[in-house]
C-alpha positions in Angstrom: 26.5 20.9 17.5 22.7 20.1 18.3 21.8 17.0 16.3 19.5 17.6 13.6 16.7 15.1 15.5 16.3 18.0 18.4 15.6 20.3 15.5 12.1 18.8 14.9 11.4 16.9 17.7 11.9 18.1 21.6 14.2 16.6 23.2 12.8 15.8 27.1 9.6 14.8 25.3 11.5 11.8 23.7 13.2 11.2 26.5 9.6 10.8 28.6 8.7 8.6 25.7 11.6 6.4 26.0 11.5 6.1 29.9 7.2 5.0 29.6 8.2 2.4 27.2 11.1 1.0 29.3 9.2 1.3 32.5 6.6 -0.8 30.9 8.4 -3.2 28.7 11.5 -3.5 30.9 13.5 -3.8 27.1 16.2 -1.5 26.5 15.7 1.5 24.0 17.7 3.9 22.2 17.2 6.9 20.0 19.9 6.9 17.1 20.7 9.6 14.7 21.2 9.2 10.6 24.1 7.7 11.2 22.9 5.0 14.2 24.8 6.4 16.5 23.2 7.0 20.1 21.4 9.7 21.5 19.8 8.7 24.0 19.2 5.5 26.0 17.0 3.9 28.2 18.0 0.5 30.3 21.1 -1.0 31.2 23.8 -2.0 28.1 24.0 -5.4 28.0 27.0 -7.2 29.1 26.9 -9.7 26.3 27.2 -6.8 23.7 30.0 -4.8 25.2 32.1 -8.6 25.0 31.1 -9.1 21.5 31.4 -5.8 20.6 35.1 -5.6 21.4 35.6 -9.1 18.6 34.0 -7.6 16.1 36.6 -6.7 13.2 36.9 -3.0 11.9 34.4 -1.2 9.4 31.8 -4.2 10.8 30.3 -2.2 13.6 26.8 -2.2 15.1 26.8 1.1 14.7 26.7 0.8 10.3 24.5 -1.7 10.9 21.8 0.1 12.7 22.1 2.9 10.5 21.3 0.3 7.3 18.3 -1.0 9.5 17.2 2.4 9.9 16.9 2.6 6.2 15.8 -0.8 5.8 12.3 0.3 7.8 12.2 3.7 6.1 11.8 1.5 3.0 9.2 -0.8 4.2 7.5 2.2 6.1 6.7 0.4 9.1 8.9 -1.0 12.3 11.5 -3.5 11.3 12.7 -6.5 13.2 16.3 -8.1 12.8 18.8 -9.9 13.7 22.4 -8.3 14.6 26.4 -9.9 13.6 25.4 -12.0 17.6 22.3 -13.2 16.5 20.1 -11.3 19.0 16.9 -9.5 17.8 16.1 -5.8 17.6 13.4 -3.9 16.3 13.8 -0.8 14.9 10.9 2.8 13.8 12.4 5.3 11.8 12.0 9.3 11.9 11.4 10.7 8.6 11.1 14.4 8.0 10.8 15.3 4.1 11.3 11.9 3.0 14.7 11.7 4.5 16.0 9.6 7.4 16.9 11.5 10.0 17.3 9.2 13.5 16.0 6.1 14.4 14.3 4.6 17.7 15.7 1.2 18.4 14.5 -1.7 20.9 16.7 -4.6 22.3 18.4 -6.4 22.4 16.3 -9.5 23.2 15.7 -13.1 22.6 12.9 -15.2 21.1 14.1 -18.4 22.9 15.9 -19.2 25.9 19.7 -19.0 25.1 21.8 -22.1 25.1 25.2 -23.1 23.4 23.6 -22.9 19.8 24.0 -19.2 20.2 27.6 -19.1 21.6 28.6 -21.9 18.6 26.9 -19.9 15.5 28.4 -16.5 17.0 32.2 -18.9 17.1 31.7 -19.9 13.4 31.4 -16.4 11.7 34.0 -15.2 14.1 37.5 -15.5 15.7 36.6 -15.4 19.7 38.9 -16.6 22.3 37.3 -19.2 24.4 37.6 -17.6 27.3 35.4 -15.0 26.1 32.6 -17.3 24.2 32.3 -18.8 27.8 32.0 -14.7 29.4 29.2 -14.6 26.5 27.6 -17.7 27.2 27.5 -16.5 31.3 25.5 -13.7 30.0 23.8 -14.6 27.8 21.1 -15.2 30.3 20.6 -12.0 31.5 19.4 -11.2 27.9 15.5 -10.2 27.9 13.1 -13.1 26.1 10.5 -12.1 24.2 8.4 -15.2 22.6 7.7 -14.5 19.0 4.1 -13.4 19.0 4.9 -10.9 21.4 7.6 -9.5 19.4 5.0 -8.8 17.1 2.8 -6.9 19.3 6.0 -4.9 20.6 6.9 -3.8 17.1 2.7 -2.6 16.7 2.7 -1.0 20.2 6.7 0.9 18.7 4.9 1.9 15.8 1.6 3.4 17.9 4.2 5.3 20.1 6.1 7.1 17.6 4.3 7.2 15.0 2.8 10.9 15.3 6.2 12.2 16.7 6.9 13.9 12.8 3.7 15.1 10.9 5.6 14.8 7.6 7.5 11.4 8.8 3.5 9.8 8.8 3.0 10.7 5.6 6.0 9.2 4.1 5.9 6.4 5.9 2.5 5.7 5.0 3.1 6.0 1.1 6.4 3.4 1.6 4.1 1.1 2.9 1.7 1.6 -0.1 4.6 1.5 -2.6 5.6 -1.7 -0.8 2.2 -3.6 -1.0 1.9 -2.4 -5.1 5.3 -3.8 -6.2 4.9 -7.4 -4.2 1.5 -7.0 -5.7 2.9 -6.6 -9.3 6.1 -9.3 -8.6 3.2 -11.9 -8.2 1.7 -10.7 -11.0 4.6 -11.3 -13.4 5.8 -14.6 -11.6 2.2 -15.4 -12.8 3.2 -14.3 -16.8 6.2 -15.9 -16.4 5.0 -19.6 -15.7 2.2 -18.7 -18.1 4.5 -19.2 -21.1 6.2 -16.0 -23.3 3.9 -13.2 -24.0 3.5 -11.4 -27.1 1.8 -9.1 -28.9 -1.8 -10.6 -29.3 -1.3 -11.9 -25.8 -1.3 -8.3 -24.6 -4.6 -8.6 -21.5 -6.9 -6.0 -23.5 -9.4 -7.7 -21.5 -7.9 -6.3 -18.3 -7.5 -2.9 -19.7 -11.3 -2.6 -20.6 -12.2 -3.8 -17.2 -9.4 -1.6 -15.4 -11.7 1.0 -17.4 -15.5 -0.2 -16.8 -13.9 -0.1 -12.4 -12.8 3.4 -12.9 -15.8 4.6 -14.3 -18.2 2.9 -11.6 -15.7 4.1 -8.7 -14.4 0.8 -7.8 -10.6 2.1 -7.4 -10.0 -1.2 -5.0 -10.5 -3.3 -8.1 -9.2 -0.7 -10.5 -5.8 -0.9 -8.9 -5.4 -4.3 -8.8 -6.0 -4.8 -12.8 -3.7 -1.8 -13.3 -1.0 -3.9 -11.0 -1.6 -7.1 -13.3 -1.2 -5.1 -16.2 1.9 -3.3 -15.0 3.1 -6.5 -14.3 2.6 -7.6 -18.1 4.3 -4.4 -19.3 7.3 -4.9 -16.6 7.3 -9.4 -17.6 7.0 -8.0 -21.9 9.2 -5.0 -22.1 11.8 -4.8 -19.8 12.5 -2.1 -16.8 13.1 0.5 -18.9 11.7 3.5 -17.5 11.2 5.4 -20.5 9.0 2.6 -21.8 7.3 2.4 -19.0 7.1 6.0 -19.2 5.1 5.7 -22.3 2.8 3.0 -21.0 1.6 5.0 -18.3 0.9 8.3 -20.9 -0.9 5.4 -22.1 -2.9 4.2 -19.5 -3.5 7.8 -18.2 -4.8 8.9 -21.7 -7.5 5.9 -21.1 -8.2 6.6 -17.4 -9.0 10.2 -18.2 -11.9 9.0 -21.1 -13.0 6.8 -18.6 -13.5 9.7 -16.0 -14.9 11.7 -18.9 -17.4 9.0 -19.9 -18.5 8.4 -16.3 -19.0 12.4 -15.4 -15.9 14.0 -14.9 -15.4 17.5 -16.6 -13.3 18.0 -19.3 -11.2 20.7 -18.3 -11.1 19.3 -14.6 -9.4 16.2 -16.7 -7.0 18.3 -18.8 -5.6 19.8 -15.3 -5.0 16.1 -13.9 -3.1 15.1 -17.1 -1.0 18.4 -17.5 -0.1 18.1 -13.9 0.6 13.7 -14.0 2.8 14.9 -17.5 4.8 17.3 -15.3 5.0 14.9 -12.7 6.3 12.5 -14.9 9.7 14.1 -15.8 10.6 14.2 -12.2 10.2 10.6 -12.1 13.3 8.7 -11.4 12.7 5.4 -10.4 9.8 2.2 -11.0 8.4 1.9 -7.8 7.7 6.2 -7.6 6.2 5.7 -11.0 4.0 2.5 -10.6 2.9 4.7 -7.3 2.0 7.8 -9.3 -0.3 5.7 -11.7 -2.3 4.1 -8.8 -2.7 7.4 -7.4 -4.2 9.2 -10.5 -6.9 5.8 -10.5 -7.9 7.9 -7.1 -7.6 11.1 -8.5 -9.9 10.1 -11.7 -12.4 8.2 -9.7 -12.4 11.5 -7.4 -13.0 13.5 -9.8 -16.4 12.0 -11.6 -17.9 12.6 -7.9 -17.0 16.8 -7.9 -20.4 17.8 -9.2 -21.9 16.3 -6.3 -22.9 18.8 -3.7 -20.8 19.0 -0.8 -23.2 18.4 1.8 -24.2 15.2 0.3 -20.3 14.0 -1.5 -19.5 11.6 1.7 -23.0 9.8 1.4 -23.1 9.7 -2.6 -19.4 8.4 -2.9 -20.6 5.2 0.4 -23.8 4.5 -2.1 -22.3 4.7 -5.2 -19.7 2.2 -4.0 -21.8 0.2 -2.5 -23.6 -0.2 -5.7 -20.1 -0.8 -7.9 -19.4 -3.2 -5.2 -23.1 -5.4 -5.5 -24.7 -4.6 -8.8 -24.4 -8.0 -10.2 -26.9 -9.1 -7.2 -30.6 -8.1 -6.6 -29.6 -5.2 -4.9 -32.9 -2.5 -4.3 -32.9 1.2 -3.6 -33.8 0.5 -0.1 -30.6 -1.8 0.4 -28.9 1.2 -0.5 -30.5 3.7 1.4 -30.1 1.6 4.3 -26.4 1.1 3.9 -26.4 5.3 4.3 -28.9 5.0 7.2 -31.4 7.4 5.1 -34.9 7.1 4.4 -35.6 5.4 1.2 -37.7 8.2 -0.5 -35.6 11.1 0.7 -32.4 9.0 -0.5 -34.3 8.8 -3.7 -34.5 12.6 -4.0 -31.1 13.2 -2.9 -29.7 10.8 -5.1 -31.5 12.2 -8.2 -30.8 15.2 -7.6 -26.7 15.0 -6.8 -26.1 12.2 -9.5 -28.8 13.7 -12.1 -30.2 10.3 -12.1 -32.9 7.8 -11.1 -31.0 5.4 -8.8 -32.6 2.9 -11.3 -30.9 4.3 -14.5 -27.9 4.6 -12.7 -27.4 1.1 -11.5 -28.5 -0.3 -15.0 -25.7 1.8 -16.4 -23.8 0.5 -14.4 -24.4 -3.0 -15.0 -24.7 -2.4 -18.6 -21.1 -1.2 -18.7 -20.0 -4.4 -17.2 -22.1 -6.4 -19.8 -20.6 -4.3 -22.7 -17.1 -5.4 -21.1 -18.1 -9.4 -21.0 -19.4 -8.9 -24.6 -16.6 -7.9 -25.9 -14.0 -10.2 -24.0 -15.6 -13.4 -23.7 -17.7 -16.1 -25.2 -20.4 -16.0 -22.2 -24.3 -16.6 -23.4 -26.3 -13.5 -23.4 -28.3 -15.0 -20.7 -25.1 -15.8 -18.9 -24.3 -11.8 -19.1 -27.3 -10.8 -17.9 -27.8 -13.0 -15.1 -24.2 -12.3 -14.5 -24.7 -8.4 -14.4 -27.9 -8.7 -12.2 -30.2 -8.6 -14.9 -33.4 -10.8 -14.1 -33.9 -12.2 -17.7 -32.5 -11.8 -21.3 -35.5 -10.0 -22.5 -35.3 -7.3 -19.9 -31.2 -7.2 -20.2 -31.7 -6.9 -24.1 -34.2 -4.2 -23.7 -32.3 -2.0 -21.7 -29.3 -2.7 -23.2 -30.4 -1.1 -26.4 -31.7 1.6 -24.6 -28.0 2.8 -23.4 -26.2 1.6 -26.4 -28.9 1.6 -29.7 -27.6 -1.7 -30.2 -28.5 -5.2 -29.0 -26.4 -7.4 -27.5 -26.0 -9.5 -30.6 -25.3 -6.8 -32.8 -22.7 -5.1 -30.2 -20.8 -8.2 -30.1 
């Protein structure tokens, strides 16, 4: 029976793929199915393994291990070095179709170090190898290939560039693991840092973060935006436990406050029902943490996307680099021909366009924007109101108050 692997991906053109990389990197390679056992391979087997191979006690084969590696760097969605039961160093790239492992492509083994008898004397320890074969293993252990460490690295980089674009669907896949990846390390430091902070509770809830996970939606800034949504995840996670249907009712939450914020900063109200009927839908198929923390930070994209949908097309790209670029640097001088330069426009005609795709002066728009980040540090901390407006970009606290009041009816003073 055709292995499912030839059913998506053709079979001489891996082969030609394997047989460039060998020629070049003279360091054996090997396609493996699901189930890591061999398909193809490219580049002698080593002599070392075949002795070892024969010690090794039943159900511990390299063949289960490779298949866990496999789904080891499925998980972290990128190539995955390792060591195997002899201590020698692989690297493995999987081949995902549909978000399900299929095959695997697999480099070594190698060395990072010249062998000597700490090899031999680790592999004696964890098993039961006549002597006369440690000494066969030792004889060969210097044909093994050596690969110094930063190599490796590059190896692993250049594995990943090669196969990569083999499966259209694999990319994608791989790509989100990687993001899914980065946001829970992201949210693990996050509670380590509630954790040594002393036990939380209910007034100790970041409100603070919330607001400003808001005032970053609304001005575009999703880099910024996800990270507060991480710490407060990471709150929620340290306070409340791993339930999921909690955490299931935190992100309704969260959503419900992401969607006024989108609201509040342009977005259409019906084009924010649609994104909340479809996140609710999405939510019951929800099955695990890491797919759910994943499906929050995507809707901050999704939000901050769609506050920018009234802009004409023709001009969407340029708007979404300025406006950025103005969430980014508001609390400095910044001009409107620092901006138009940053799009590599002509300051008066970036001035028209602007106006006319935002349906404001590029002047009201960045003191919005800096007002909503003074309303924030109003409300959150015990800053002077000269601090805020010198903090926000404002020149002086008469200017600041002015326009302040202009936006909100209020003063300062009297919205604290």
């Amino acid at each position: 029976m055709k292995p499912y692997l030839y059913t998506v991906v053709d079979e001489a053109k891996l082969r030609d793929m394997l047989e460039t990389f060998h020629g070049c990197m003279n360091i054996p390679i090997q396609v493996l199915d699901e189930n890591g056992r061999i398909l193809q391979s490219c580049g002698k087997t080593s002599a070392f393994c075949a002795l070892f191979q024969k010690q090794l006690p039943k159900g511990d084969t390299c063949v289960i291990q490779h298949a866990r590696a496999g789904q080891k760097a499925m998980e972290l969605g990128e190539p995955y070095i390792f060591e195997c039961h002899a201590s020698l160093n692989h690297i493995i790239f999987p081949l995902i179709n549909r978000q399900t492992l299929f095959g695997s492509i697999l480099v070594g083994p190698f060395l990072m170090d010249e062998p000597d008898s700490v090899l031999i004397s680790d592999i004696a320890r964890h098993y039961a190898i006549p002597t006369e074969t440690l000494l066969e293993m030792y004889d060969e252990s210097g044909n093994l290939p050596v690969v110094p460490p930063a190599r490796v690295t590059h190896l692993s980089h250049l594995l990943y560039y090669l196969f990569f674009s083999l499966i259209s669907d694999g990319k994608e896949q791989l790509l989100t693991n990687q993001k899914i990846l980065h946001q829970q390390s992201r949210i693990s430091e996050s509670i380590q840092m509630y954790k040594t902070s002393g036990a939380p509770s209910e007034s100790a809830y970041p409100y603070d973060k919330e607001k400003e996970l808001i005032t970053r939606v609304k001005t575009g800034n999703t880099a910024e935006a996800k990270a507060l949504l991480n710490d407060l995840l990471g709150y929620v996670f340290f306070s409340e436990g791993s339930n999921l249907e909690t955490i299931k009712s935190r992100a309704i939450e969260l959503c419900s406050l992401l969607s006024r914020a989108a609201i509040e900063g342009g977005a259409t109200s019906d084009r924010i029902l649609k994104i909340n009927n479809q996140f609710l839908k999405d939510l019951q198929s929800i099955r695990n943490l890491d797919e759910l923390c994943y499906k929050l930070q995507d809707s901050i994209d999704i939000f901050a996307e769609s506050m920018f949908e009234y802009i004409p097309t023709k001009n969407s790209e340029l708007m979404k680099k300025a406006l950025s670029y103005i969430s980014r640097n508001f609390a400095s001088p910044i001009t409107l021909e620092d901006v138009a330069k940053q799009v590599h426009l002509n300051p008066a005609y970036f001035s028209s366009i602007f106006k006319q795709s935002i349906g404001s002066s590029f002047k009201e728009y960045l003191n919005m924007v800096r007002i909503e980040e003074s309303k924030r540090l109003l409300a959150n901390t015990d800053y002077s109101v000269i601090d805020i407006a010198i903090a926000t970009g404002f020149e002086d606290q008469s200017y600041f108050s002015k326009v302040f009041k202009k936006y909100t009816g209020l003063t300062p003073k009297q919205y604290r």
